[in-house]
C-alpha angles and dihedrals in degrees: 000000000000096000077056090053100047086047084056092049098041087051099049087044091059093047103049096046086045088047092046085045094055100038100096094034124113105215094186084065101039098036115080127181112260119247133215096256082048096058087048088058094051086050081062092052089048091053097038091049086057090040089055087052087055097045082048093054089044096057095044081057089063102064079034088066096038087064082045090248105156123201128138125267096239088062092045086051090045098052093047089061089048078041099050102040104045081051090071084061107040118077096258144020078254085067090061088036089059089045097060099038097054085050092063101031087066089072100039109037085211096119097165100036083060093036092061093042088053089051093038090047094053091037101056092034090059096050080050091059098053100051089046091059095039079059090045092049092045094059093043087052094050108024103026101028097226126136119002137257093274092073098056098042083047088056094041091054084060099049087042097054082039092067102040090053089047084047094057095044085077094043111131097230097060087053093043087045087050096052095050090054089060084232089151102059104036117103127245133030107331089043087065090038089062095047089054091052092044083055092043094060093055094070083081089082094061106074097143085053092047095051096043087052087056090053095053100040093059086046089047092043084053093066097075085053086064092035090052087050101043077053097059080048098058088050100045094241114153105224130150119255091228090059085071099040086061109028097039100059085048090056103055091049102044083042095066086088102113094218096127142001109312091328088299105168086009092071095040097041082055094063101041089065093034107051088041096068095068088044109274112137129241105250094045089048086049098048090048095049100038088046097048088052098048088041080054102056100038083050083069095051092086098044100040099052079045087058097034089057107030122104107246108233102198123093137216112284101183 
């Protein structure tokens, strides 16, 4: 019931902030017909949207390797769409993460193996957007003009705590005060809490893994950027492509707020703000950033029935 509740709110939520965005646009003015080559256009978000799943699953393969859990690479791909696309309707980007992860763990038997590479891969994707947009907002100070320096030390501030909590993390003295409480081997809840986190911490050891994941999560978060342009295309909307390259990165991360559903109304209301201040209007901002998140949405719906109904050809290894 009260899953059912949050849904409800999270979708109001969307509804009303898209409905106050759109309130004061003319969409005769701001709507044009799509043409061919828009639609083709459109063809390319559609394909770019599936490529960055399987970039995603890819890099999730990569701490899944590091714990010596073996699948195969179609099952990981497959449980990131059921993932991804149950987490637009959970009440958080956890919900997706659980989804996933049971998915695989029912061919692996390794919980907590997969447990530690979910919260490593959010952990360390989230430190790679912001300092991706601590890069974007660098170059919009210097080189744009846009924003001020605040905003960026304000965003720094965050990227630099964040660090130092992950750093700690790792610190010795949380495992070896772990291990005097007896926290492994207790039963429940707080017993399996304490073998995530052992696991977690082994992650320490991987160093090369870890590095490899943050390339290719600032190559994989560069992919809504091009969504986002190939967007302004179809619609025949003249932006610069370095408008994206600095606003988009800000929005996804700003957007994991689960306000609402899937950022509905959040996403859209960023760029409004954000694209205006280098002269875009606000219904061409709206109708760019409303029409690249429902493309990509509906850019899941294949893959994800695919994955839903498939029989899954991988066995158990542990």
């Amino acid at each position: 019931m009260k899953i059912k509740s949050w849904l409800l709110v999270r979708f109001g939520a969307g509804i009303l902030l898209i409905s106050w965005l759109s309130y004061s646009i003319d969409f005769k003015k701001v709507w044009q017909p799509i043409t061919p080559r828009g639609w083709l256009y459109l063809v390319l978000l559609f394909v770019v949207i599936n490529i960055d799943r399987v970039l995603m699953s890819y890099k999730w393969r990569i701490l899944l390797t590091a714990k010596n859990i073996v699948i195969s690479f179609g099952d990981i791909v497959k449980s990131y769409y059921v993932g991804t696309f149950w987490g637009i309707f959970l009440p958080s980007t956890v919900g997706g993460d659980v989804v996933r992860a049971y998915r695989v763990a029912k061919h692996t038997g390794s919980t907590k193996d997969i447990a530690s590479s979910v919260m490593m891969e959010r952990i360390l994707g989230a430190l790679t957007s912001l300092l991706l947009s601590i890069i974007c907002l660098l170059v919009a100070v210097v080189f744009v003009g846009v924003f001020d320096w605040q905003l960026v030390i304000g965003v720094s501030l965050v990227f630099v705590v964040a660090v130092v909590i992950v750093a700690f993390s790792f610190h010795g003295r949380l495992q070896d005060r772990l291990a005097r409480t007896s926290m492994l081997e207790r039963q429940g809840v707080w017993g399996k809490l304490g073998r995530v986190y052992n696991s977690y911490m082994d992650y320490g050891r991987h160093h090369g893994a870890l590095a490899r994941f943050v390339a290719w999560s600032a190559v994989e978060q560069c992919v809504p950027v091009i969504g986002v342009y190939l967007t302004a295309l179809a619609l025949g909307k003249d932006i610069s492509f370095l408008y994206a390259v600095i606003f988009v990165p800000l929005v996804m991360t700003l957007a994991k707020i689960p306000l609402s559903l899937d950022g509905y109304g959040i996403r859209e209301g960023l760029y409004v703000y954000l694209f205006s201040l280098v002269g875009i209007s606000h219904g061409d901002a709206f109708v760019i950033g409303l029409l690249s998140h429902v493309v990509a949405n509906l850019a899941l719906l294949p893959g994800f029935i695919y994955s839903s109904f498939s029989i899954s050809s991988s066995k158990s290894l542990f």
